[in-house]
C-alpha positions as CSV (number, residue, x, y, z in Angstrom):
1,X,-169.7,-187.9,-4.4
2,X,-166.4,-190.4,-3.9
3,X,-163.8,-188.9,-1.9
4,X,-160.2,-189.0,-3.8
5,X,-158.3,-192.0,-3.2
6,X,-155.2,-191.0,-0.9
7,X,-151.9,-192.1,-2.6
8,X,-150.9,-195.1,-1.3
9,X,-147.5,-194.0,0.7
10,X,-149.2,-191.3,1.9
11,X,-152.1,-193.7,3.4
12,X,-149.3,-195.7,5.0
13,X,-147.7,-193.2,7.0
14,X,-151.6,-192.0,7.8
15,X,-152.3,-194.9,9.2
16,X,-149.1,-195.1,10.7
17,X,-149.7,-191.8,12.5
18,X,-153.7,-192.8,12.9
19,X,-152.4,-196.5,15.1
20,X,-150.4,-193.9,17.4
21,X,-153.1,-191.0,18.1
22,X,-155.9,-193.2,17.5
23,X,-157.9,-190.4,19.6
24,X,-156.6,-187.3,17.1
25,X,-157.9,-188.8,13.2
26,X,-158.0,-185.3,11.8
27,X,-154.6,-183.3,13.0
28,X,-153.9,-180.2,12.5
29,X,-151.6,-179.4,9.6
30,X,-149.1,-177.4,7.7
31,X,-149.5,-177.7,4.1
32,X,-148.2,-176.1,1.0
33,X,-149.7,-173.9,-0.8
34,X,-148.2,-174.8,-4.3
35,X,-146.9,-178.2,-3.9
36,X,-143.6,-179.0,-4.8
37,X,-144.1,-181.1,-7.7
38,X,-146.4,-178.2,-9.4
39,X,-143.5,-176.1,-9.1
40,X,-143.6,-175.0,-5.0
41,X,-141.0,-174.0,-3.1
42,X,-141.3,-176.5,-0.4
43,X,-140.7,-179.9,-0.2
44,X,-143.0,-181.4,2.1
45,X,-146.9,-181.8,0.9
46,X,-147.8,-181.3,4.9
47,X,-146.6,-181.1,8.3
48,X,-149.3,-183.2,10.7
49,X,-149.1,-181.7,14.0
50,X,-150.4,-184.1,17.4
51,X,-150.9,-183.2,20.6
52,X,-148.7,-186.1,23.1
53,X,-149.7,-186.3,26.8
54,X,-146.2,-187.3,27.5
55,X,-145.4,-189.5,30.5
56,X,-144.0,-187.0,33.6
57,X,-143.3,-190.0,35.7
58,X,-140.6,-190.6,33.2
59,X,-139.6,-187.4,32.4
60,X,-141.5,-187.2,29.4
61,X,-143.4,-183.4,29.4
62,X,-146.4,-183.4,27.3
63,X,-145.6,-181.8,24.0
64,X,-146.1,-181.0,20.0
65,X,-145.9,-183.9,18.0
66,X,-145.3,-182.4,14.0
67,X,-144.3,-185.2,11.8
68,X,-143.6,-184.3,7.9
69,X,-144.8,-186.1,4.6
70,X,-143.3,-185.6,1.4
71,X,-139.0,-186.8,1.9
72,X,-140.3,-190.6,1.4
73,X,-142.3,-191.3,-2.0
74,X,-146.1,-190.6,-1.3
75,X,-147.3,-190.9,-4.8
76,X,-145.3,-193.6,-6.5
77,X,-146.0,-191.8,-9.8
78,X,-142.2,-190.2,-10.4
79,X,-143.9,-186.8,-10.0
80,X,-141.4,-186.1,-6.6
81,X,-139.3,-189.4,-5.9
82,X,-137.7,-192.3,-8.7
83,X,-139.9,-195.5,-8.3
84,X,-138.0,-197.7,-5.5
85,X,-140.5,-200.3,-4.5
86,X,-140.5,-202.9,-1.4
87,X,-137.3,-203.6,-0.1
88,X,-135.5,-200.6,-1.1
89,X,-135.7,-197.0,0.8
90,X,-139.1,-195.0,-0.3
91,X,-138.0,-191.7,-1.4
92,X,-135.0,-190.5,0.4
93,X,-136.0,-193.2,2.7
94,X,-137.3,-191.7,6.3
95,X,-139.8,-188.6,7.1
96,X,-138.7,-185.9,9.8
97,X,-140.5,-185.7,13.2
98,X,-140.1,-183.4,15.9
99,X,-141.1,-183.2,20.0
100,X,-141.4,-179.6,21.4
101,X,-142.3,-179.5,25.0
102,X,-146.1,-177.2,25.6
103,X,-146.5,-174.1,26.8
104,X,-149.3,-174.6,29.4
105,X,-151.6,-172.1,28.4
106,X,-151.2,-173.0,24.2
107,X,-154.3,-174.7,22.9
108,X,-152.7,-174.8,19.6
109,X,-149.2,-175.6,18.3
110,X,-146.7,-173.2,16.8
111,X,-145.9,-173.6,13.3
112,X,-142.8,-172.9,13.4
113,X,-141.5,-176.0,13.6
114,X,-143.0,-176.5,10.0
115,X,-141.0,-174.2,8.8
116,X,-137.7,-175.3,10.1
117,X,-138.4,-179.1,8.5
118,X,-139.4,-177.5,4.8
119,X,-135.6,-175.6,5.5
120,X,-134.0,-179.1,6.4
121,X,-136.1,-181.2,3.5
122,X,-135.2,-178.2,0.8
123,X,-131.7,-178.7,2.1
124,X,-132.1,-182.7,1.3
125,X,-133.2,-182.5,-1.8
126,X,-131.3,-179.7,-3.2
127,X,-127.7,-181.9,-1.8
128,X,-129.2,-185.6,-1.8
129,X,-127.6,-185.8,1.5
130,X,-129.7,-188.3,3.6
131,X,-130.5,-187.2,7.6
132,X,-129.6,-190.3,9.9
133,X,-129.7,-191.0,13.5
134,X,-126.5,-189.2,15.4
135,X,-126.2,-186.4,12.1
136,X,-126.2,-183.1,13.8
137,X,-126.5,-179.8,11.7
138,X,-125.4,-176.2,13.0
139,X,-128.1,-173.7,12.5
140,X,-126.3,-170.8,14.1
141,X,-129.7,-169.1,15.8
142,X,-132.3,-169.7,18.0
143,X,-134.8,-172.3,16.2
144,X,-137.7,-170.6,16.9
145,X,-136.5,-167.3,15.7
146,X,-136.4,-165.1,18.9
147,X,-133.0,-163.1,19.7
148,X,-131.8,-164.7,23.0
149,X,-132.4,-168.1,22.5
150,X,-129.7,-171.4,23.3
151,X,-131.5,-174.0,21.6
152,X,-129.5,-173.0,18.2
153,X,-128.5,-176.6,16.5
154,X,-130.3,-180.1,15.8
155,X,-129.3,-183.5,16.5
156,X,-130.8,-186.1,14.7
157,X,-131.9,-189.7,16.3
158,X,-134.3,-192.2,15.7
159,X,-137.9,-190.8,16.5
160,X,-138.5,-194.1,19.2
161,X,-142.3,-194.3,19.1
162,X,-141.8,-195.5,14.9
163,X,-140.6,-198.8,13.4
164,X,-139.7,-198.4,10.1
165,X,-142.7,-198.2,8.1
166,X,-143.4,-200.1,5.2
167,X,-145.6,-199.0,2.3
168,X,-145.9,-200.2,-1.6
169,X,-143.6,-197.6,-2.3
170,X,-140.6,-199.1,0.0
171,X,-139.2,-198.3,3.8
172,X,-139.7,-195.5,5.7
173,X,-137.9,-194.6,9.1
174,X,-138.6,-191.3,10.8
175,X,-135.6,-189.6,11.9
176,X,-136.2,-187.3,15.1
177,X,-134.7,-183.9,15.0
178,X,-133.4,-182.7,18.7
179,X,-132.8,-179.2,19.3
180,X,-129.4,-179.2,21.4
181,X,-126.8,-176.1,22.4
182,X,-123.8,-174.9,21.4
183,X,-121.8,-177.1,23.7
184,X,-124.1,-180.1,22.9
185,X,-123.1,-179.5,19.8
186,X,-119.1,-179.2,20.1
187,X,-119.6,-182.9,22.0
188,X,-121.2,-184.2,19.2
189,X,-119.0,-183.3,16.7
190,X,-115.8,-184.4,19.1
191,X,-117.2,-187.4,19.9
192,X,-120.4,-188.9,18.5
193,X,-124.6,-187.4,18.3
194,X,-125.8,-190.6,19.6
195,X,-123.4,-190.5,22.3
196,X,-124.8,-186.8,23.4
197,X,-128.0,-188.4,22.7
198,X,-128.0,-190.5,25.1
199,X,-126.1,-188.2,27.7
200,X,-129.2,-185.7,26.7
201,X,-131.7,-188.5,27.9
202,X,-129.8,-189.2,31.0
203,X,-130.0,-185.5,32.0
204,X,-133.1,-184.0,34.6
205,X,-134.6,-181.7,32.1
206,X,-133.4,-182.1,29.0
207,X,-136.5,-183.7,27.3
208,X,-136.8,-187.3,28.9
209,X,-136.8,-190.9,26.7
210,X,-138.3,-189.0,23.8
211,X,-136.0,-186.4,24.1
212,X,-138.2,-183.5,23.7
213,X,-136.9,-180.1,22.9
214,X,-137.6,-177.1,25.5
215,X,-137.1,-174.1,23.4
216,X,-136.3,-172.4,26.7
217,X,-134.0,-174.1,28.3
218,X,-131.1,-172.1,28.8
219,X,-128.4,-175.5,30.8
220,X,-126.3,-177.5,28.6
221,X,-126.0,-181.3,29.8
222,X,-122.8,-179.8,31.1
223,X,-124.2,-177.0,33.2
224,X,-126.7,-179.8,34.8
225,X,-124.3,-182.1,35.5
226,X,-120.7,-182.2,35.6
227,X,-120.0,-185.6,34.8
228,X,-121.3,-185.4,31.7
229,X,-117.8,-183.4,30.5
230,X,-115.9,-186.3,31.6
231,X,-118.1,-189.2,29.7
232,X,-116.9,-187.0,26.7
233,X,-113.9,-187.2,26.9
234,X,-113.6,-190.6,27.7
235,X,-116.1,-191.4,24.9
236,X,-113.4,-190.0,22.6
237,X,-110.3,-191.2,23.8
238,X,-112.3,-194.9,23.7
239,X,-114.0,-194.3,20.4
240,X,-112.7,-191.1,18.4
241,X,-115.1,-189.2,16.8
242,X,-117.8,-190.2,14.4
243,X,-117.6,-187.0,12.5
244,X,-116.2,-188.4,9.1
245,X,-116.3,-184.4,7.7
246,X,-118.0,-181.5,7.4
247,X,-118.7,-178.5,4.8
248,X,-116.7,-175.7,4.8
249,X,-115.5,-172.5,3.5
250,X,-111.6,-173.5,2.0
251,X,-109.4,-173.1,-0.3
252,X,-105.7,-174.7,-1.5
253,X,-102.7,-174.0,-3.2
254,X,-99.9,-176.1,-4.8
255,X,-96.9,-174.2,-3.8
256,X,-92.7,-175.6,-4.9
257,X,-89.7,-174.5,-3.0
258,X,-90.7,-173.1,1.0
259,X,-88.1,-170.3,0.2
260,X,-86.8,-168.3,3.5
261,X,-86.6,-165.3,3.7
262,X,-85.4,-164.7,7.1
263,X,-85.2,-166.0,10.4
264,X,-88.5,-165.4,11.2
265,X,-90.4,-164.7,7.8
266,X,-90.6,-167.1,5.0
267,X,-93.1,-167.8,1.7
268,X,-94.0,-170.2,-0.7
269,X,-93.7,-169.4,-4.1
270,X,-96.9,-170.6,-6.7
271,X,-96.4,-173.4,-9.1
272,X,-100.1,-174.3,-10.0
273,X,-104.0,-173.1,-10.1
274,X,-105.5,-172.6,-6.7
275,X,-108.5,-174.9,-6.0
276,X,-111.3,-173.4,-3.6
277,X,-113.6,-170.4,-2.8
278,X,-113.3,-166.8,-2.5
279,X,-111.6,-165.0,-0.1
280,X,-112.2,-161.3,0.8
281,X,-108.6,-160.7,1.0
282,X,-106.3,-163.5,-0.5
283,X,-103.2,-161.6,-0.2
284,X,-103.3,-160.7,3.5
285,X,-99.9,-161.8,5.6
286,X,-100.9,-163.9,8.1
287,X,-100.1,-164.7,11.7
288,X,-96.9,-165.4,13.3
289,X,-96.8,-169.3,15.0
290,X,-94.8,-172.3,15.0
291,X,-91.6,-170.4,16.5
292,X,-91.8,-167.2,14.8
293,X,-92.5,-168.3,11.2
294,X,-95.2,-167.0,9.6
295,X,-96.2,-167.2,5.7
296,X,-97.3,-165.4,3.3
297,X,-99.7,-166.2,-0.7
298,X,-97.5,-163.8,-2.7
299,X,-100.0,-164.9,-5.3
300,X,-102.4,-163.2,-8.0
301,X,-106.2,-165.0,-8.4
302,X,-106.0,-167.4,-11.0
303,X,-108.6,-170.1,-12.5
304,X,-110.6,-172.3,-10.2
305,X,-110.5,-176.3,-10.7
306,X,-113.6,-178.1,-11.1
307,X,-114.2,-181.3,-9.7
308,X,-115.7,-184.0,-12.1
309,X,-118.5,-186.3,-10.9
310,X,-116.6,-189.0,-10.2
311,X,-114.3,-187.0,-7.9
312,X,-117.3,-185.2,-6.1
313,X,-118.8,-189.2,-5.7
314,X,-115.6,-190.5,-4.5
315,X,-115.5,-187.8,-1.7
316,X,-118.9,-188.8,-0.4
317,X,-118.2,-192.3,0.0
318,X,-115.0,-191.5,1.5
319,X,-117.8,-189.8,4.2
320,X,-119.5,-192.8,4.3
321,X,-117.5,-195.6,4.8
322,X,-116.6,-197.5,8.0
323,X,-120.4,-198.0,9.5
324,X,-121.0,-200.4,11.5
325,X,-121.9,-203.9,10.3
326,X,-125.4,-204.2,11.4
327,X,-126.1,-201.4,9.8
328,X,-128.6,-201.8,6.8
329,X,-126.4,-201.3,4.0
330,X,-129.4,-200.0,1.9
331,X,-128.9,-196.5,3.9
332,X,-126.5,-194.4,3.1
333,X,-125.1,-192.4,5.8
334,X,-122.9,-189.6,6.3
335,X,-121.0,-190.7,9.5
336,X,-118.1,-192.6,10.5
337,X,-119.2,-195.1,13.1
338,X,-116.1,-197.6,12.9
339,X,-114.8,-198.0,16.3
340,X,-111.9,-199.8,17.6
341,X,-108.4,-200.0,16.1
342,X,-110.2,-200.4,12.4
343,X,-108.4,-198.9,10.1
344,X,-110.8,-196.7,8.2
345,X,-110.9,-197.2,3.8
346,X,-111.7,-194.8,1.2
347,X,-113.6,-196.3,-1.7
348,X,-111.9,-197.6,-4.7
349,X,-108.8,-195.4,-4.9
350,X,-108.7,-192.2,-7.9
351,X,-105.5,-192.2,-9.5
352,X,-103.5,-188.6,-8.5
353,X,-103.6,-186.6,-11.7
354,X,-100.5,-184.9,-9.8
355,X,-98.3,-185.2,-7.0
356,X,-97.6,-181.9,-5.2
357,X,-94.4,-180.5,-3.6
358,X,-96.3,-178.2,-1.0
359,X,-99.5,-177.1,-0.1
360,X,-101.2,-174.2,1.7
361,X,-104.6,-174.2,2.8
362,X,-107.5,-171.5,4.1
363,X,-110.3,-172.4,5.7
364,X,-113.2,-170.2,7.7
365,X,-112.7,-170.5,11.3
366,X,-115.8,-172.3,11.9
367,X,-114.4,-175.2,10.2
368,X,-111.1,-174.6,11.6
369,X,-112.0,-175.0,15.0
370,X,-112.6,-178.8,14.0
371,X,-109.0,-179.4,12.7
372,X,-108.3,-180.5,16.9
373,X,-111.5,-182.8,16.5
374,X,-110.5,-184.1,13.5
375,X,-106.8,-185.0,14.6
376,X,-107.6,-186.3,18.3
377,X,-110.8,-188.0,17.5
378,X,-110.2,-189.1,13.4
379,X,-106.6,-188.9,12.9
380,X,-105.2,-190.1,16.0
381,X,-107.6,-193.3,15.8
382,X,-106.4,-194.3,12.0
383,X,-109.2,-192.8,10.2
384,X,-109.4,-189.8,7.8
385,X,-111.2,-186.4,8.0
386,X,-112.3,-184.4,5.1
387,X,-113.4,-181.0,4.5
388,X,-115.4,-180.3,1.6
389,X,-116.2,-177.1,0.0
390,X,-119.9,-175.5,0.9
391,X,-119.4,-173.7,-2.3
392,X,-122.3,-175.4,-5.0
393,X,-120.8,-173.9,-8.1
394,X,-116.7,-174.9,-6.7
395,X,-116.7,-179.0,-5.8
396,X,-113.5,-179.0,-4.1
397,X,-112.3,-181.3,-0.7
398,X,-109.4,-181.8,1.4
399,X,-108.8,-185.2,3.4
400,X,-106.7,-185.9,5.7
401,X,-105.5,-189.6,6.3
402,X,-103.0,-191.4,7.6
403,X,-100.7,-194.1,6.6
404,X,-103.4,-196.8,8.1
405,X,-106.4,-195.9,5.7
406,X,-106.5,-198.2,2.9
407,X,-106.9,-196.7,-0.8
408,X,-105.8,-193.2,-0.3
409,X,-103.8,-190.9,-2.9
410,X,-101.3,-191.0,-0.6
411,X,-97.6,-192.4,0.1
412,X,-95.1,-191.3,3.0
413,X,-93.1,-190.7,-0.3
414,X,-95.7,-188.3,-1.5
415,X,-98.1,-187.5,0.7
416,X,-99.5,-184.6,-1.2
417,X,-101.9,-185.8,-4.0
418,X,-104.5,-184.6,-5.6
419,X,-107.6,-185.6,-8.4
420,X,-108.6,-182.8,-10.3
421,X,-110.2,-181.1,-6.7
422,X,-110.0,-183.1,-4.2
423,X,-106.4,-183.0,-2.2
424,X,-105.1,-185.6,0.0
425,X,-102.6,-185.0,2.7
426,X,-100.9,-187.8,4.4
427,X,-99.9,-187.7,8.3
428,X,-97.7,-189.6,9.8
429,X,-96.8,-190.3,13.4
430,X,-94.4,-187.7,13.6
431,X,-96.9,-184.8,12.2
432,X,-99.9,-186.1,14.2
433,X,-98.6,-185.1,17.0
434,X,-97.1,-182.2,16.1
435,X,-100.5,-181.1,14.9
436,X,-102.3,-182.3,17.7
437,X,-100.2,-180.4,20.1
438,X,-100.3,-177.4,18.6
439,X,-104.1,-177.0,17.4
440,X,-104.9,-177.1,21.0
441,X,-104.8,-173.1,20.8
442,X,-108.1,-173.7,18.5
443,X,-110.1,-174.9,21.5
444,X,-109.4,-170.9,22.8
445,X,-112.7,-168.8,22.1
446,X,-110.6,-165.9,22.0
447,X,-107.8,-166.6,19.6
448,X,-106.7,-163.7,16.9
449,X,-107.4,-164.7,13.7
450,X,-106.1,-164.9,11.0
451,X,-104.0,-168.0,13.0
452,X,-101.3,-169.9,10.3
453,X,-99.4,-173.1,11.3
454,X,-96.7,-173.5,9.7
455,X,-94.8,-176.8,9.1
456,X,-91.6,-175.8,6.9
457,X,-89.6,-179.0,6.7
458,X,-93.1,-180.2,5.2
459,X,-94.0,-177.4,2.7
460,X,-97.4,-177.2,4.4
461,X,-99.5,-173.8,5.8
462,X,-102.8,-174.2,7.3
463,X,-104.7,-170.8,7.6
464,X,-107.6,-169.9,9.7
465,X,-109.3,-166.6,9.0
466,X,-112.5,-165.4,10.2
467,X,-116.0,-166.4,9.1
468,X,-116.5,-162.8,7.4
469,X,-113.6,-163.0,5.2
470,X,-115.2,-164.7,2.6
471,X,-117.1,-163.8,-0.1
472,X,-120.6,-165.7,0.0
């Protein structure tokens, strides 16, 4: 009886896999029951699991191996990916791979790994939002699932014992996921992953050259050595931050006329529709800051703006402009990586389909506790910052730029613009440091919320509630 032929970019990444454990032929795997492309619930067709002997002279522990198979076009057929071919990205163009250090007394690898790359491929395919090296993503518990856990976030780097791999059915790289901390995690979004990458392999402990992840270790870089805070910081007053923007939980007004009230209380008055998603409690007064003044949506709910395709396109190349020239321009990434004075550009520029006279704006404070990042490491460099809605059925953004980005909304005459849901805010010198004085309260772990700033001679309110005051 013949055996079944193996699809052809599955047999490339097998024998990919085969060249680098030529002593482990037949891995152990993770497969889905009901493949995806019969109407499964997960993305990849397997997870191959292989046992690495790692290197302890160099700091290499031996550990779990898992790489995936099924975000790069096995099959070629159209029954998963769109026919690419050589030369182009197979797929979405990389598989998922993953070091986690053994236990000495496992004889088998946990599985769980397995499950946290279907998560990350389901969250690939259902956004189109390709993984690249220096990408991080906030996962918000402990990856293995157990209470007490710091290992709670992934970094993403370029898994260093691939090269890209080539099959009928185009290129293939494998992109590495890193399981990092809280802290880890703050660094890479201030500054840049690779940056915290690289700090990560620099640091006794924390996984060696391959960089492989210790579910149990409970030290940041930072708690292991003290420097590593300063290379930070340096790294971002050098560089700014390659965090072009994130998702987030927000929501804008048009407001006319700041009307005040009194010395210390003031509110906008409504012109338009709102733009955004849900709050719990939209008519709540907010805090008291900038001197006293608070504000205050006197405002009844009224109809949600959609954004069209083109908008929602045009806000992710605004997230993916500015890499680096020698990167291959047949990847699309997600991050920022232009460095230097560059002044960053948005993509061909939308025309406004209104200018507006104010604006107020609500965010979660999970994404508000980037507005300092995004000022001292985007801003402050010449380069915008958006935050874009994590609501699928709302497609709504707000960027921030300033008057160096080329083909923005934007003018210092009007620098409130916006294209049917995507709002552009201009700031200038004078407001940029405003801002970046004042958001330094953010960096608090403590602070009350809801926190408003308030710029009145500006007609613009930024709110911060908490996470739990919207509706999911």
């Amino acid at each position: 009886m013949e055996r079944p032929m193996i699809p052809l970019g599955l047999e490339a990444l097998y024998k990919t896999c085969s060249n680098l454990y030529s002593s482990q032929q037949n891995p152990l795997q993770v497969t889905a029951v009901v493949k995806f492309w019969l109407g499964g619930p997960d993305p990849l067709d397997y997870v191959s699991m292989y046992e690495n002997q790692g290197k302890i002279e160099d700091g290499i522990p031996p550990h779990w191996h898992y790489i995936s198979f099924g975000l790069s076009d096995l099959h070629g057929d159209g029954r998963v990916h769109r026919f690419s071919g050589p030369g182009f990205p197979s797929g979405f163009g990389f598989e998922l791979s993953f070091r986690l250090k053994k236990k000495p007394e496992e004889k088998s690898p946990p599985t769980w790994p397995a499950s946290l790359m279907q998560a990350l491929a389901r969250y690939v395919f259902t956004t189109d939002n390709v993984l690249q090296p220096g990408d991080h993503v906030t996962w918000h518990c402990p990856l293995d699932g157990s209470t007490d856990g710091e290992i709670r976030h992934l970094l993403m780097i370029m898994d260093n014992q691939f090269r890209v791999i080539e099959s009928p059915f185009g290129s293939v790289r494998m992109v590495q996921i890193v399981g990092i901390t809280q802290d880890e995690l703050k660094a890479a979004q201030k500054w840049n992953g690779l940056g915290v990458a690289n700090l990560l392999r620099q640091t006794n402990g924390c996984g060696g050259p391959l960089l492989v992840t210790d579910i149990n270790r409970r030290k940041s870089i930072f708690q292991l050595n003290q420097e590593s805070r300063l290379m930070v910081e340096a790294g971002v007053e050098r560089e700014g931050s390659d965090l072009a923007g994130v998702s987030a939980r927000l929501h804008w007004m048009e407001y006319t006329a700041f009307v005040s009230t009194s010395a210390s209380r003031s509110h906008w008055r409504i012109q338009e529709e709102d733009s955004g998603d849900n709050l719990s409690d939209s008519n709540s007064e907010s805090d008291e800051s900038n001197g006293g003044e608070c504000i205050s949506a006197d405002c009844s709910p009224v109809p949600k703006t959609r954004m069209s395709v083109e908008d929602s396109h045009q806000i992710r190349h605004a997230l993916q402009k500015g890499l680096d020239k020698e990167q291959d321009t047949n990847w699309s990434m997600k991050s920022d990586r232009s460095v230097g004075n560059c002044s960053t550009s948005l993509d061909k520029p939308l025309l406004p389909s209104r200018y507006l006279s104010g604006v107020s704006i609500t965010m979660n404070a999970e994404a508000g506790g980037l507005l300092p990042c995004a000022v001292r490491g985007r801003l402050r460099h010449g380069r915008h910052f958006t935050f874009q809605s994590a609501n699928t059925e709302i497609s709504n953004a707000v960027t921030f730029v300033t008057p160096s980005v080329i083909g923005s909304m934007v003018t210092r005459e009007k620098p409130y613009a916006a294209a049917g849901g995507w709002l552009q805010i201009l700031v200038d010198e004078e407001l940029l440091e405003v801002m970046e004085a004042e958001f330094r309260i953010l960096s608090i772990d403590s602070i009350e919320l809801p926190k408003t700033f308030v710029w009145a001679e500006r007609k613009l309110a930024i709110t911060i509630v908490p996470d739990e005051k919207w509706l999911l």
